[in-house]
C-alpha positions in Angstrom: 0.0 0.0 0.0 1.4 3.5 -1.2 2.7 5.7 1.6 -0.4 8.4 0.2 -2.9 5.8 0.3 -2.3 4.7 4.1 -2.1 8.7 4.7 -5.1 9.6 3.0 -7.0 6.4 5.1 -5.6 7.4 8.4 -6.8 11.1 8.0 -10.2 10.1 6.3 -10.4 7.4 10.1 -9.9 10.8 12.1 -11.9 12.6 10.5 -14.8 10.2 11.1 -15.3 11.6 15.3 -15.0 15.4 13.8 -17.0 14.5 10.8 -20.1 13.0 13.3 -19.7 16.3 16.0 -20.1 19.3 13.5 -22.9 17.3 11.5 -24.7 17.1 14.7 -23.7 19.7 17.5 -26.3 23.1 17.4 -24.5 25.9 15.8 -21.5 23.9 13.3 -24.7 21.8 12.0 -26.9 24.2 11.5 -28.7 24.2 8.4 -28.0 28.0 7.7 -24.0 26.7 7.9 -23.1 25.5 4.1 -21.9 22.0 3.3 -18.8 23.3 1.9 -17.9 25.0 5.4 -18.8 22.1 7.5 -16.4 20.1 5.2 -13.3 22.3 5.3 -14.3 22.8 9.1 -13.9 19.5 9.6 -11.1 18.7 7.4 -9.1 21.7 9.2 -9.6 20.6 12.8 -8.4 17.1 11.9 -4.7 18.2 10.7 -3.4 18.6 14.1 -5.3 16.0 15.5 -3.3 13.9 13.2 0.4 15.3 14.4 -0.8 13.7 18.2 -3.6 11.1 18.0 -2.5 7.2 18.3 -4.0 6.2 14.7 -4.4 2.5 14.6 -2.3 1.0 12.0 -3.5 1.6 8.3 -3.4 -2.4 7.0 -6.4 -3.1 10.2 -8.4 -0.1 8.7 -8.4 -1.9 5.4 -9.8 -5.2 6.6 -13.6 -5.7 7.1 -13.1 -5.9 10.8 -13.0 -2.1 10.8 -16.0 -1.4 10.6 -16.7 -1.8 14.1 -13.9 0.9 14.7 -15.5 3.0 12.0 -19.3 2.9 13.6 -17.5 3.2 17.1 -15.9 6.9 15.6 -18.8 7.9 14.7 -20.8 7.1 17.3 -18.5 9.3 19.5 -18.8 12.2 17.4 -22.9 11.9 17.0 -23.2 11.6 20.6 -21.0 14.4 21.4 -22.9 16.6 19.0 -26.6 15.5 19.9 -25.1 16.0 23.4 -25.2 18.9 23.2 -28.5 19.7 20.5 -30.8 17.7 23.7 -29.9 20.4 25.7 -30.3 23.2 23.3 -33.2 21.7 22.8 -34.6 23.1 25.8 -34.7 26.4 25.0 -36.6 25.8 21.5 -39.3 23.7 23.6 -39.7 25.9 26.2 -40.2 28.6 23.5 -42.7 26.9 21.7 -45.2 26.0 25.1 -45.3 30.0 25.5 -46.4 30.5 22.2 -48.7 27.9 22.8 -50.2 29.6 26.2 -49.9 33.0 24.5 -52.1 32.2 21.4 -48.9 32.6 19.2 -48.2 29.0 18.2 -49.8 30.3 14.2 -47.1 32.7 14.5 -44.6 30.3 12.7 -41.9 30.4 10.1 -38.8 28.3 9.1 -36.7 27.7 11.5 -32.9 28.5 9.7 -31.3 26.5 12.0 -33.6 23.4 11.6 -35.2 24.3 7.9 -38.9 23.1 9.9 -41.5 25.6 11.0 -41.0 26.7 13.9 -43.1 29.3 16.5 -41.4 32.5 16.2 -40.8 32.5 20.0 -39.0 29.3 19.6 -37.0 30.2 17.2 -36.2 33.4 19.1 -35.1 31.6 22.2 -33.3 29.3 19.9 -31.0 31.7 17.9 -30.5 33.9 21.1 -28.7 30.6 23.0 -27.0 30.1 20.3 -25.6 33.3 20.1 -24.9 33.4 23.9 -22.8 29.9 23.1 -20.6 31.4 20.2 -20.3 34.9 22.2 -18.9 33.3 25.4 -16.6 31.2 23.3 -18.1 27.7 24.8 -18.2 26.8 20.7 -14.1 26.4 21.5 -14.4 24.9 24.8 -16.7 22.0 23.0 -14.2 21.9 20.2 -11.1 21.7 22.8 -13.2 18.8 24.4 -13.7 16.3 21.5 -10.0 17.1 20.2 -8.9 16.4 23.8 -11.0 13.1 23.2 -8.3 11.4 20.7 -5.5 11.6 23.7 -8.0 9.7 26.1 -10.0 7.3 23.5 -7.8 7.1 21.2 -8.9 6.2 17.5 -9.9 2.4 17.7 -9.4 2.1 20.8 -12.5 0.0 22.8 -15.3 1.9 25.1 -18.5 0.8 26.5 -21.5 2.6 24.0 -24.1 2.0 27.2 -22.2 4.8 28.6 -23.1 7.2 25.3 -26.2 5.9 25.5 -26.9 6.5 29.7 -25.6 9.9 28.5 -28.2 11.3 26.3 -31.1 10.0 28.4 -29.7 11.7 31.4 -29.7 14.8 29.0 -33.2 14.3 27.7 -33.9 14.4 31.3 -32.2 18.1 31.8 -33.7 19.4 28.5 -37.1 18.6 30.4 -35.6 20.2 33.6 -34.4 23.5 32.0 -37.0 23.5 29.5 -39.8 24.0 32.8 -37.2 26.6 34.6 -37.8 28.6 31.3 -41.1 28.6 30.7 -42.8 28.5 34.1 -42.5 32.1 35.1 -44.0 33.5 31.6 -46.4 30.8 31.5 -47.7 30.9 35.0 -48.3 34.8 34.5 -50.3 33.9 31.4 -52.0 31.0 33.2 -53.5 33.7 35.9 -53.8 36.2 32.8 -56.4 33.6 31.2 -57.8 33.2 34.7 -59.0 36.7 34.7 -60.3 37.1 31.0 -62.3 33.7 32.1 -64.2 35.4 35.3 -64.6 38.9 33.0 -65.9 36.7 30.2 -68.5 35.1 32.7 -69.3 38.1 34.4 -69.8 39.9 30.9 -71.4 37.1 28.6 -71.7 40.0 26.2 -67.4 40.9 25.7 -66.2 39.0 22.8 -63.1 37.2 24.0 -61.4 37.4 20.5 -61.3 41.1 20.7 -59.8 41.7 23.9 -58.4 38.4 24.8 -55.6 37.5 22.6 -54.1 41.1 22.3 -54.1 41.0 25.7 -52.2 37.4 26.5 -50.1 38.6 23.5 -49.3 42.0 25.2 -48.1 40.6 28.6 -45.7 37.9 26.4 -44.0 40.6 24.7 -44.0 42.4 28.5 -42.7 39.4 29.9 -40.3 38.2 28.0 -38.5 41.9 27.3 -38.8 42.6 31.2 -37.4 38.7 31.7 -34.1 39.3 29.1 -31.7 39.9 32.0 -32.7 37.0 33.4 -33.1 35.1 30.5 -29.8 35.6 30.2 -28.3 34.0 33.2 -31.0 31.1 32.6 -28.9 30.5 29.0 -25.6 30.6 30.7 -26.6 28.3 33.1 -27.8 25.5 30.3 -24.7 26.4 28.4 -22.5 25.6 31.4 -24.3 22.2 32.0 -24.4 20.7 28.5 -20.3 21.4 28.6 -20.1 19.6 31.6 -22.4 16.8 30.9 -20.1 16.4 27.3 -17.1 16.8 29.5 -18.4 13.7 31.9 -19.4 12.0 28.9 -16.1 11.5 27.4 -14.1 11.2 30.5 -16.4 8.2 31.7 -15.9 6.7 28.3 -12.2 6.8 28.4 -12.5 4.7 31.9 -15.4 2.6 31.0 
C-alpha cells in the first residue's frame, strides 16, 4: 500500500469523530451553515489531530473488521454533537409551550437552523442561545473537548457505548428540567392572565373574548419576555454551562469505562 494511500486512510479514520460532532452539534450543524464550510471545518480541525492522535495502524483499517472501529468513531462524534443539541433543545421547547399559552403557536416560520417551521418564540429563544454559546466562546471549549478526546480514546481504541447511551437520556432528562425553569415564570403569569379574561368573560357574557383576549395574552408575552431578558440571560448561561459539563463527563467516563 502507497505511503499516500495509508495517509489519505488514516486522515479520512480521524476525521470520522469530527465528521459525526459538527454534523450534529447546534450551531456547526446548523442548516444556515453550508456543506462546503462544515467540510473544510472539519477537514481543518483534523490536521493537528493527526500530528498527536495514536491512529491504529492503516493495514487493520483496510480489513472488514474495521468497521466496528468506523461505527465506534462515529458514534462518539454523533453523541457528542446530539449531546449537546438535547440540551439546546430546551430552549426551543420551552419557546414553543409559551407561544402555545400566548395564542402565538400560528405565529410560525422556518426555523434557519432546523429548515422546519417553527413558533417564532422558539426560534427566538433558539437563535438567542446560540448566540450566547458562540459569544462566550463555549463553541471552543466544545471543540477543545472532543480534540482532547483522541488523547483519552484514542482512534480504535475500545469503550462501552451504554455509557453514550446512559448519557443522552440523562440529557433528555435536563432538556425537560431546563425547559420548565424557562417557561414556568412567563407561562404561570399567562396562566393567571387567562384566569382573569375567564371570570370577565362570565361576568360579561356579552365581551367578545377574540377582541380583547388574545391582544391582551399577546401584550403581557412581549411584557414578559422583554422585562425577563436579563434574566433570561443568566438562565442561558446556566444550560450552556451544564451541556459542557455533561459532554465533558461523557467523554471522561468513556475513556475509563
Amino acid at each position: 500500500m502507497g505511503q499516500a494511500v495509508e495517509m489519505s486512510v488514516l486522515f479520512l479514520f480521524a476525521m470520522l469523530r469530527i465528521g459525526g460532532f459538527i454534523i450534529a452539534a447546534p450551531v456547526f450543524g446548523a442548516r444556515f451553515i453550508p456543506l462546503q464550510v462544515r467540510i473544510v471545518t472539519s477537514v481543518m480541525l483534523t490536521i493537528p489531530v493527526m500530528s498527536f492522535a495514536d491512529l491504529p495502524d492503516p493495514e487493520t483499517l483496510m480489513d472488514t473488521a474495521a468497521v466496528g472501529l468506523i461505527l465506534g468513531e462515529l458514534a462518539i462524534g454523533l453523541s457528542a454533537g446530539l449531546l449537546l443539541m438535547i440540551f439546546f433543545s430546551a430552549a426551543v421547547m420551552a419557546g414553543d409551550r409559551i407561544a402555545a399559552t400566548a395564542g402565538l403557536g400560528f405565529a410560525a416560520q422556518v426555523d434557519p437552523a432546523s429548515g422546519a417551521q417553527a413558533p417564532v418564540v422558539g426560534q427566538l429563544f433558539s437563535l438567542a442561545l446560540m448566540v450566547f454559546f458562540v459569544a462566550s466562546d463555549n463553541h471552543l471549549v466544545a471543540l477543545r473537548i472532543l480534540l482532547d478526546s483522541y488523547t483519552y480514546i484514542p482512534p480504535g481504541s475500545v469503550f462501552d457505548p451504554g455509557i453514550l447511551i446512559q448519557s443522552g437520556v440523562a440529557a433528555a432528562g435536563e432538556m425537560f428540567t431546563f425547559a420548565a425553569r424557562l417557561m414556568m415564570p412567563v407561562v404561570t403569569v399567562l396562566l393567571l392572565v387567562n384566569m382573569g379574561i375567564g371570570v370577565i368573560t362570565r361576568s360579561a357574557p356579552q365581551l367578545n373574548i377574540f377582541s380583547f383576549g388574545f391582544p391582551l395574552t399577546m401584550t403581557v408575552t412581549i411584557v414578559l419576555l422583554y422585562l425577563g431578558a436579563p434574566i433570561l440571560g443568566t438562565a442561558f448561561d446556566r444550560l450552556i454551562e451544564a451541556s459542557i459539563d455533561a459532554l465533558m463527563q461523557m467523554m471522561t467516563e468513556a475513556a475509563n469505562g
